[in-house]
C-alpha positions in Angstrom: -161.8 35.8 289.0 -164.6 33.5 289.0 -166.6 34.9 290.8 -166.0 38.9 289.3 -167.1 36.6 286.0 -170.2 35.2 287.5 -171.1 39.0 288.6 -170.8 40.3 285.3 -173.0 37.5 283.8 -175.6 38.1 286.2 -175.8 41.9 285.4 -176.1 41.0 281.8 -178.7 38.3 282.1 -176.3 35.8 280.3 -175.9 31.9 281.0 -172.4 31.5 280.0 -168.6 33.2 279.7 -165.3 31.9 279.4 -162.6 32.9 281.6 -159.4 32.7 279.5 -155.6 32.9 281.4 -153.7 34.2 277.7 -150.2 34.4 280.3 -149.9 30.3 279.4 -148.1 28.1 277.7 -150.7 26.2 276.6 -153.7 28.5 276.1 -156.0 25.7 275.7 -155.5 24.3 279.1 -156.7 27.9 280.2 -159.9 28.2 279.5 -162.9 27.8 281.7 -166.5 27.7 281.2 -168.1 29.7 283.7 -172.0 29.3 284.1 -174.6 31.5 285.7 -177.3 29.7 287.7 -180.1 30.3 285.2 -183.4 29.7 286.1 -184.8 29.0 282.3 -188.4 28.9 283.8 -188.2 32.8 285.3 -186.4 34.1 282.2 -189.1 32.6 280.0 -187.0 30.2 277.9 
């Protein structure tokens, strides 16, 4: 699932998503940052 979450960051030119598992107990132990490996200096920020 990572990865299918990287993918879809790249295609929309963002930096980050969260990858949240709601079949928990504890929902807050679920969720992962997931970054994209931005290059600020080619996207012109």
């Amino acid at each position: 699932m990572f990865k299918q979450v990287r993918s879809y960051l790249k295609l929309l030119d963002l930096r980050i998503g969260f990858l949240v598992n709601f079949n928990s107990s504890f929902l807050k132990k679920d969720i992962h940052r997931v970054t994209n490996q931005y290059d600020e200096e080619l996207h012109g920020l």
